[in-house]
Backbone as numpy.savetxt, mean C-alpha at the origin, in Angstrom:
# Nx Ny Nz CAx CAy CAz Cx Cy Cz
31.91 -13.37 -15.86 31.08 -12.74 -14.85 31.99 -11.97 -13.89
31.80 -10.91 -13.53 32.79 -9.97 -12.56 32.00 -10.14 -11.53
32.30 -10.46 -10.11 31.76 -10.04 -9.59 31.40 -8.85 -8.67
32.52 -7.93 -8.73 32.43 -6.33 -8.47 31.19 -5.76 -9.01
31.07 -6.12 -10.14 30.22 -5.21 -11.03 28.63 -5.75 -10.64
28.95 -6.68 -10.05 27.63 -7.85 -9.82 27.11 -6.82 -8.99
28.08 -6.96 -7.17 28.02 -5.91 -6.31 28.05 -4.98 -6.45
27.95 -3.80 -7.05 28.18 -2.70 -7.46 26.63 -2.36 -7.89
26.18 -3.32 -8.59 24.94 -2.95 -9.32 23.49 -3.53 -8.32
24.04 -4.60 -7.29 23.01 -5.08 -5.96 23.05 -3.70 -5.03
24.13 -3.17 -4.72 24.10 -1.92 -4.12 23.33 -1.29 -4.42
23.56 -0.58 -5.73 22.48 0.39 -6.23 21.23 -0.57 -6.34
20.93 -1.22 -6.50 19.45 -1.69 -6.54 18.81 -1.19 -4.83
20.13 -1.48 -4.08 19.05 -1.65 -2.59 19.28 -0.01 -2.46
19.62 0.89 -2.68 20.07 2.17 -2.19 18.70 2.20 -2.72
18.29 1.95 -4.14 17.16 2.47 -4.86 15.80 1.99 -3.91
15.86 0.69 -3.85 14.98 0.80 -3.09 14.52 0.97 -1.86
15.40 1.33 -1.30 15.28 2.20 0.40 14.95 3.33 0.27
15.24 3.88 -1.28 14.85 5.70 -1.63 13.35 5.27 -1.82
12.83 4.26 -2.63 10.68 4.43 -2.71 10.47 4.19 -1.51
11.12 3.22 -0.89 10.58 3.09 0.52 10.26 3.95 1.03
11.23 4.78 1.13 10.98 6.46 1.96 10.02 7.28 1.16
9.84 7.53 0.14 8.89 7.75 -0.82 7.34 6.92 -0.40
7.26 5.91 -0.55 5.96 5.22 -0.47 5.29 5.78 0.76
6.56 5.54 2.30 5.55 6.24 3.00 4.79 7.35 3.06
5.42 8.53 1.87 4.63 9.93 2.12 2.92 9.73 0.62
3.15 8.16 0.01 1.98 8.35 -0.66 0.92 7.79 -0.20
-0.22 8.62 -0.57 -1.50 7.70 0.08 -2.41 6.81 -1.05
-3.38 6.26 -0.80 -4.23 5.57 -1.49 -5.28 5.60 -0.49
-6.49 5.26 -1.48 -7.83 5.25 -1.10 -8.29 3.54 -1.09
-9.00 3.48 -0.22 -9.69 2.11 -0.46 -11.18 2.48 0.37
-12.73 1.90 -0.32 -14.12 2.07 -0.24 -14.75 1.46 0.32
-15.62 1.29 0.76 -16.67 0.36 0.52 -18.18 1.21 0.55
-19.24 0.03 0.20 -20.73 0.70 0.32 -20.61 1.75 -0.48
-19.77 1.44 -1.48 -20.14 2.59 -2.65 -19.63 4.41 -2.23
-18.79 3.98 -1.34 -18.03 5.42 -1.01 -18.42 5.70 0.32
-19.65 5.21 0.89 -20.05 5.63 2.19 -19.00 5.70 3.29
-18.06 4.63 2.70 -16.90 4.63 4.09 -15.61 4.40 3.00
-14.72 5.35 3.31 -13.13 5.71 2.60 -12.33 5.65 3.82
-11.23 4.56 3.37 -9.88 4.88 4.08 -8.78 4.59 3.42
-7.73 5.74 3.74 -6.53 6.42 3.21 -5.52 5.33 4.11
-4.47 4.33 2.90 -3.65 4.10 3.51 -2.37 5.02 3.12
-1.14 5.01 3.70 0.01 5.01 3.12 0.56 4.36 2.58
1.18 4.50 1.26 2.57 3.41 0.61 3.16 2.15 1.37
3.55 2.26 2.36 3.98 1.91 3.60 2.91 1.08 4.44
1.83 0.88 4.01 0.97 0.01 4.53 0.62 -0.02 6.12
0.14 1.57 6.22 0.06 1.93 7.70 -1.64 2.80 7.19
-2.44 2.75 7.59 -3.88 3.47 8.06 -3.68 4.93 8.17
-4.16 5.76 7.41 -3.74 7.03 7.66 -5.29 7.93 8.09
-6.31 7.58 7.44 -7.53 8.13 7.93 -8.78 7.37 7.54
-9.76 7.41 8.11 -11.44 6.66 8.00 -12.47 8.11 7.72
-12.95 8.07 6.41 -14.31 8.64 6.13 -15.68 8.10 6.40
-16.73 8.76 7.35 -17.45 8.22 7.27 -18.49 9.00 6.82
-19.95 8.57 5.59 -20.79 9.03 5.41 -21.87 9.62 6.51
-22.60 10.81 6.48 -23.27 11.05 7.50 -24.48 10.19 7.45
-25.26 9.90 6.23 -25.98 8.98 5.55 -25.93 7.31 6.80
-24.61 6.69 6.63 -24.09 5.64 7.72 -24.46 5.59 8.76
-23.79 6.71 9.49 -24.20 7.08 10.80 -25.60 7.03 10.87
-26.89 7.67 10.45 -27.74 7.87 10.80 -28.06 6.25 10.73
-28.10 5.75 10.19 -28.80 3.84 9.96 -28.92 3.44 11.51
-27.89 3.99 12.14 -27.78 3.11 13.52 -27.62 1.58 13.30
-26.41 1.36 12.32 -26.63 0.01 12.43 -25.08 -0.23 12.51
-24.96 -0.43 13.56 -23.39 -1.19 13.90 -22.47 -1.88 12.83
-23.58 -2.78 13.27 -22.70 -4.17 12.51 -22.44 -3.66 11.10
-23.26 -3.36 10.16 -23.16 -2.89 9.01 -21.80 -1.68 8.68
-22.12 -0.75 9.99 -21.11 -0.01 10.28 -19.48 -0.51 9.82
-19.63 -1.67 10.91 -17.97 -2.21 11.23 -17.66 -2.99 10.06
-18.46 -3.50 9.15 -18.56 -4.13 8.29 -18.00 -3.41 7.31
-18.38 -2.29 6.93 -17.92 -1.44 5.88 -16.90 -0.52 6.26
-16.22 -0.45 7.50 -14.91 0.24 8.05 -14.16 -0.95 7.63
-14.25 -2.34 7.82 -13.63 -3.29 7.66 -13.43 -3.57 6.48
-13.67 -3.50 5.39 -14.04 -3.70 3.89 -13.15 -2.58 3.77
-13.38 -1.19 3.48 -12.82 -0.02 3.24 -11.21 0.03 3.83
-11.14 -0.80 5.24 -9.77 -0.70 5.50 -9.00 -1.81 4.38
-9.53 -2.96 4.08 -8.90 -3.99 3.72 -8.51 -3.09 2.23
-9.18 -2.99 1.66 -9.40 -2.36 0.49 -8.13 -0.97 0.16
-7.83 -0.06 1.40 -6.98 0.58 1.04 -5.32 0.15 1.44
-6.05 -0.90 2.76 -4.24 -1.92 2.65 -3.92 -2.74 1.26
-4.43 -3.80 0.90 -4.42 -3.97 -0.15 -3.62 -3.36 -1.76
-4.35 -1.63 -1.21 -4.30 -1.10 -2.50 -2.89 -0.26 -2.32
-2.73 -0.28 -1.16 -1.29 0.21 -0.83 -0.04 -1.49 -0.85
-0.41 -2.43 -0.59 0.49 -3.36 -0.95 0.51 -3.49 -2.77
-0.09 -3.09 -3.67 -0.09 -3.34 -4.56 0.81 -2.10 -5.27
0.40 -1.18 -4.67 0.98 0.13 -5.08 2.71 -0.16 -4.98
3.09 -0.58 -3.71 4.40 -0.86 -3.11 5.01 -1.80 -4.24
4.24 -2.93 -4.36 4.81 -4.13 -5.21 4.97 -3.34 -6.35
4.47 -3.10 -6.99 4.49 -1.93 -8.66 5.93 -1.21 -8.09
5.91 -0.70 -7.28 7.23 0.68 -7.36 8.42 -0.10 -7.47
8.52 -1.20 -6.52 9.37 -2.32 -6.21 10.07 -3.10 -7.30
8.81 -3.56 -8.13 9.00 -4.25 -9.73 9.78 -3.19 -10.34
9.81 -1.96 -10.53 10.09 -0.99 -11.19 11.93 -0.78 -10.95
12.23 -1.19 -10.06 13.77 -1.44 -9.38 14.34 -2.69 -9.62
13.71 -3.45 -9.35 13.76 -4.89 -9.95 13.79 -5.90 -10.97
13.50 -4.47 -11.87 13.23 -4.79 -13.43 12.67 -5.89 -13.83
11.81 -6.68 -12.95 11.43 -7.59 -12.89 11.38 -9.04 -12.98
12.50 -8.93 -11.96 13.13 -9.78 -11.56 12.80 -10.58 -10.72
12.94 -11.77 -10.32 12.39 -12.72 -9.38 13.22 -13.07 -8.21
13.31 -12.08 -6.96 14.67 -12.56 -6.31 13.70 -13.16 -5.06
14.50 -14.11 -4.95 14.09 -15.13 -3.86 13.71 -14.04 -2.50
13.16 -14.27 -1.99 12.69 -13.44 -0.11 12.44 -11.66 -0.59
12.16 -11.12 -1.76 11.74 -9.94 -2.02 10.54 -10.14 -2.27
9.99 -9.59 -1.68 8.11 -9.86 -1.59 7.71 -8.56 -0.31
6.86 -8.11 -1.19 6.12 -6.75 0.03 4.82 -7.02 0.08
């Protein structure tokens, strides 16, 4: 076992993945609810980037239902951006199991 070569090749793993990192934040994802009535765009990076709302929604006048489906739609595009992240991540990792790497 060398261990230069060990280090050498942990380096490049983390260089690599500080490069999707920077990458992830410029991608977005969608997450729904109510069947599209309410869309929100996260980033890679697992930050909120925008809320769609149906005009359809609005008119209901119904709050709760409202917050309900902003809430759903947000979870839904965090989610879909932690999953997105984990995939790019595995992809560097070759799928590997390293102890405290978890996004």
């Amino acid at each position: 076992m060398n261990i230069n070569k060990i280090m050498k090749q942990a380096q490049q793993m983390q260089e690599q993945m500080a490069k999707i990192q920077e990458e992830l934040a410029n991608k977005t994802i969608e997450g729904s609810a109510g069947g599209g009535m309410v869309t929100a765009v996260a980033s890679g990076d697992g930050k909120l980037v925008s809320i769609t709302i149906e005009q359809d929604v609005l008119a209901q006048n119904d709050k709760e239902m409202l917050e309900d489906l902003i809430t759903a739609a947000v979870n839904s595009a965090l989610d879909n951006a932690k999953n997105m992240a984990a995939d790019e991540m595995k992809k560097v990792a070759g799928g590997l199991n390293i102890p405290g790497l978890s996004i």
